[in-house]
Rosetta silent file (secondary structure, phi, psi, omega in degrees, C-alpha in Angstrom):
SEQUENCE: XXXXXXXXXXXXXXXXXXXXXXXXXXXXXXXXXXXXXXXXXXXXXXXXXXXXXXXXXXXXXXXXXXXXXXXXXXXXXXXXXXXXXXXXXXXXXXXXXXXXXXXXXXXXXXXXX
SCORE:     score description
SCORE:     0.000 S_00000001
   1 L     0.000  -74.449  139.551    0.000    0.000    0.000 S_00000001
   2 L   -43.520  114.757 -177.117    2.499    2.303    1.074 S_00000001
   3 L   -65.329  166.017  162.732    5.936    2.689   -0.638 S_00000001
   4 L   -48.493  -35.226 -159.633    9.316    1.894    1.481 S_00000001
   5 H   -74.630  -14.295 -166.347   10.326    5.833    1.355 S_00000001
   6 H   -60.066  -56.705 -160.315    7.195    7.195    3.256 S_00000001
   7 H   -71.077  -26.106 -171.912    8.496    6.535    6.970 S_00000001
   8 H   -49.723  -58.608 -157.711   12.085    7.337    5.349 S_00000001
   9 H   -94.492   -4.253  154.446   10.960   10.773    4.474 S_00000001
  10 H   -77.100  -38.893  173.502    8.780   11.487    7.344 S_00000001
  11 H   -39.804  -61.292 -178.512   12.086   10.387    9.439 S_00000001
  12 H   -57.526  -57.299  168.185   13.744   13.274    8.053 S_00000001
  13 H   -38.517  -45.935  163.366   10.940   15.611    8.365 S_00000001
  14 H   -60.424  -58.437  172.667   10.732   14.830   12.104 S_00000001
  15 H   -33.780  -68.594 -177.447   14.394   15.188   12.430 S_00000001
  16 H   -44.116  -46.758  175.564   14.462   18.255   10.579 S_00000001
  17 H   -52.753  -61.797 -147.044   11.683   19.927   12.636 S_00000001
  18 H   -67.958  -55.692 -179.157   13.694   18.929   15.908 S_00000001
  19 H   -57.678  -42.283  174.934   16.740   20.771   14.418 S_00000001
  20 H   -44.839  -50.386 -167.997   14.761   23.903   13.351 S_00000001
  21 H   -79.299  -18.934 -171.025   13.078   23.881   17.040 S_00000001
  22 H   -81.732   -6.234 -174.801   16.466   23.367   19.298 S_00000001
  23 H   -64.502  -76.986 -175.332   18.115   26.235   16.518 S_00000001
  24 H   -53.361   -0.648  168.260   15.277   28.708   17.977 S_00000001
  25 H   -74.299  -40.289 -175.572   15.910   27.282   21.588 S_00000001
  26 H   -95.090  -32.670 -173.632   19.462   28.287   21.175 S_00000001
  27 H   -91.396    4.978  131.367   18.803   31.596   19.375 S_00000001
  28 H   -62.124  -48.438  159.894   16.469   32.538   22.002 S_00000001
  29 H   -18.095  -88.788 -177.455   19.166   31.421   24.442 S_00000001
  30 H   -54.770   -5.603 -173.009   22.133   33.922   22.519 S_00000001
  31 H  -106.970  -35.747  152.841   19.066   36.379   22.381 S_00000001
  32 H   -50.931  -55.911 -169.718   18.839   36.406   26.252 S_00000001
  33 H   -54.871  -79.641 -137.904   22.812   36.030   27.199 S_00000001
  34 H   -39.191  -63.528 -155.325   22.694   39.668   24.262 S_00000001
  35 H   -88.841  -11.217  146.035   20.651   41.360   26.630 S_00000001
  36 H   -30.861  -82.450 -158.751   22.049   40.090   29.826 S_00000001
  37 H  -102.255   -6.535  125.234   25.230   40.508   29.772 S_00000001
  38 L   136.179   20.738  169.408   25.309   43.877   26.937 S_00000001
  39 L  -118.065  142.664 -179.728   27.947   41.164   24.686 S_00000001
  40 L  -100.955   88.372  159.484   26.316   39.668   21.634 S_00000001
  41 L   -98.831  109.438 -169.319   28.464   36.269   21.365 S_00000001
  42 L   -72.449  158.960  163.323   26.551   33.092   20.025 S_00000001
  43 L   -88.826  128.618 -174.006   26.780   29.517   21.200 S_00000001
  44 E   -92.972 -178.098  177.265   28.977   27.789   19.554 S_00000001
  45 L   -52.744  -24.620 -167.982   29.136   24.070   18.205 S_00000001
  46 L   -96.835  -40.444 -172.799   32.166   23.397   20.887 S_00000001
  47 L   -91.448    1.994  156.120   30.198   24.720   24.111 S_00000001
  48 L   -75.998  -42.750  172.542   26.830   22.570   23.232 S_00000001
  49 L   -59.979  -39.775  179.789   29.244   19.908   22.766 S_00000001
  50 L   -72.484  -27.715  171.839   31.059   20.359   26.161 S_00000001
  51 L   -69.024   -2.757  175.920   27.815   20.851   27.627 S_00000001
  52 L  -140.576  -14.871  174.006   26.371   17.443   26.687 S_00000001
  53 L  -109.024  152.993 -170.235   29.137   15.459   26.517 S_00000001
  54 L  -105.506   31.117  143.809   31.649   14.264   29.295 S_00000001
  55 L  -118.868  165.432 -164.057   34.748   14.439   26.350 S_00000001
  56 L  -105.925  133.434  170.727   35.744   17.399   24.775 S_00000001
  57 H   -15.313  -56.664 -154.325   35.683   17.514   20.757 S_00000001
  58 H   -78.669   -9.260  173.163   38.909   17.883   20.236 S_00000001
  59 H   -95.256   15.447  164.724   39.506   14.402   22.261 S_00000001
  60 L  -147.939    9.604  177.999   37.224   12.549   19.863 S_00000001
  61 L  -108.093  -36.068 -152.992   37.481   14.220   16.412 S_00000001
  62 H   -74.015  -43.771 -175.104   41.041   14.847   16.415 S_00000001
  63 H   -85.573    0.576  175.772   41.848   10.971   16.134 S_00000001
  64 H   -91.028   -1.619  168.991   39.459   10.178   13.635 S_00000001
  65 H  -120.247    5.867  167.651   40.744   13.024   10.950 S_00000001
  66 L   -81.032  -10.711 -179.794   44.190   12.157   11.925 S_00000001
  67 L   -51.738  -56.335 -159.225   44.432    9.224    9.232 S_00000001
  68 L   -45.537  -53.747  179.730   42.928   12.008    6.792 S_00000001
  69 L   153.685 -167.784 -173.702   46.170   14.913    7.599 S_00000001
  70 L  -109.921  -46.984  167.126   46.178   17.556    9.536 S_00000001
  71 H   -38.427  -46.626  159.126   44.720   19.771    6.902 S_00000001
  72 H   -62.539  -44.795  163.459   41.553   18.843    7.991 S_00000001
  73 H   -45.120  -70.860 -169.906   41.546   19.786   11.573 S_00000001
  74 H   -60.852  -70.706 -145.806   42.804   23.256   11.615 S_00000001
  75 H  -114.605    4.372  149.501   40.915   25.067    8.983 S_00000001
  76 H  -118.624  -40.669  168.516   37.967   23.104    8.788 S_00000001
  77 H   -51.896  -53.118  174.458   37.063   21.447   12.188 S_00000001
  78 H   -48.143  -39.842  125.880   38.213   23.913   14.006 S_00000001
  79 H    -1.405  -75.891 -175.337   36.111   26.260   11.613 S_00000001
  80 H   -71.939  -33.902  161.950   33.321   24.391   12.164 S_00000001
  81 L   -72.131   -5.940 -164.658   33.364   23.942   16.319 S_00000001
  82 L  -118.032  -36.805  178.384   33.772   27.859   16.194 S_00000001
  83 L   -67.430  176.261 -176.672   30.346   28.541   14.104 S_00000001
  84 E   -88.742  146.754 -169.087   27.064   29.273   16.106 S_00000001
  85 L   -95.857   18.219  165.388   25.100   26.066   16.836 S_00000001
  86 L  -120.371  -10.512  151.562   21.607   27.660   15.966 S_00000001
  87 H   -51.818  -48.457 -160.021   22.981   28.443   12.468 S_00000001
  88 H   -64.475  -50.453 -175.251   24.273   25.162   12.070 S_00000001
  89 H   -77.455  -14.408 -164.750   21.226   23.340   13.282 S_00000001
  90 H   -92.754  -32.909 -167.290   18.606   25.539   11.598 S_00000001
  91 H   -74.598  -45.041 -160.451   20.746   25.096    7.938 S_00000001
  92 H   -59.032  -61.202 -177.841   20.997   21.188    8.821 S_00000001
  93 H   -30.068  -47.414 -162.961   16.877   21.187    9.767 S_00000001
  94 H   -74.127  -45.602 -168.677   16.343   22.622    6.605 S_00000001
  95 H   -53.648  -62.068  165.768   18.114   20.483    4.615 S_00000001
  96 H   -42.923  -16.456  165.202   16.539   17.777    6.017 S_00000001
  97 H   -97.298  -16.508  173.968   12.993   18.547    5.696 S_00000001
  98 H   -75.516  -36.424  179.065   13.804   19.563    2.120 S_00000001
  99 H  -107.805   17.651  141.225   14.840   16.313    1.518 S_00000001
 100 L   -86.549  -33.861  176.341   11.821   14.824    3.216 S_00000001
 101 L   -16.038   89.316 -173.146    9.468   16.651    1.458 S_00000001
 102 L   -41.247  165.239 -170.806    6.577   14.837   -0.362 S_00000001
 103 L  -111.693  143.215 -173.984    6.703   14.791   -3.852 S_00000001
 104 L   -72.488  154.843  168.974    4.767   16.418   -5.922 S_00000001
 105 L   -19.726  129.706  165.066    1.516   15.477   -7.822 S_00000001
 106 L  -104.821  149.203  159.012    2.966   15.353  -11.544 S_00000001
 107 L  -122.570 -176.986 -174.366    0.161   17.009  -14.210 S_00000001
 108 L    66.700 -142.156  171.326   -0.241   17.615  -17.394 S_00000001
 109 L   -47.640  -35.792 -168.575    2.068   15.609  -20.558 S_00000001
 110 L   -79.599    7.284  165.679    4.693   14.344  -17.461 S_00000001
 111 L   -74.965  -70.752 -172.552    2.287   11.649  -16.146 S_00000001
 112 L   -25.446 -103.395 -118.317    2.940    9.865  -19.776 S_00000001
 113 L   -99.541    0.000    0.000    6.482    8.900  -18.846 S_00000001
């Protein structure tokens, strides 16, 4: 009745949503700290991580890009623990609900093929 892809693509959608709602969770968060303390910094990717995890990034990334070089660490991990975590998660959400999305209806001449 149902193809395999429905729960696939609902998966995502659900996901996606989750990222979208903790992104506004954190950028009310960084929207509070703003008016708190009078410095606008965001939370980044490294202090959600230290904050939920009992190891620190750099003690579980660093040996798993060391096969890769060194190139990778510095100017992209690092790069990437240094952006704000409600950009990150609201760009991920979307992609993920984009590629949940139902698909559309086709009309006209593209039902023939």
């Amino acid at each position: 009745m149902y193809g395999g892809g429905v729960m696939i693509r609902f998966m995502l959608r659900f996901v996606g949503l989750i990222g979208i709602a903790l992104a506004f969770i954190l950028l009310v968060y960084d929207g509070a700290n703003w008016i708190e303390n009078k410095v606008a910094r965001p939370t980044t990717i490294e202090w959600v991580w230290n904050q939920t995890s009992a190891k620190a990034p750099q003690d579980v990334l660093r040996p798993l890009v060391a096969p890769l070089g060194n190139w990778l660490w510095d100017p992209v991990l690092l790069y990437f623990l240094a952006a704000p975590a409600a950009l990150v998660l609201a760009i991920l959400g979307a992609v993920l609900m984009l590629l949940g999305r139902k698909k559309r209806p086709l009309i006209g001449y593209g039902r023939d093929r």
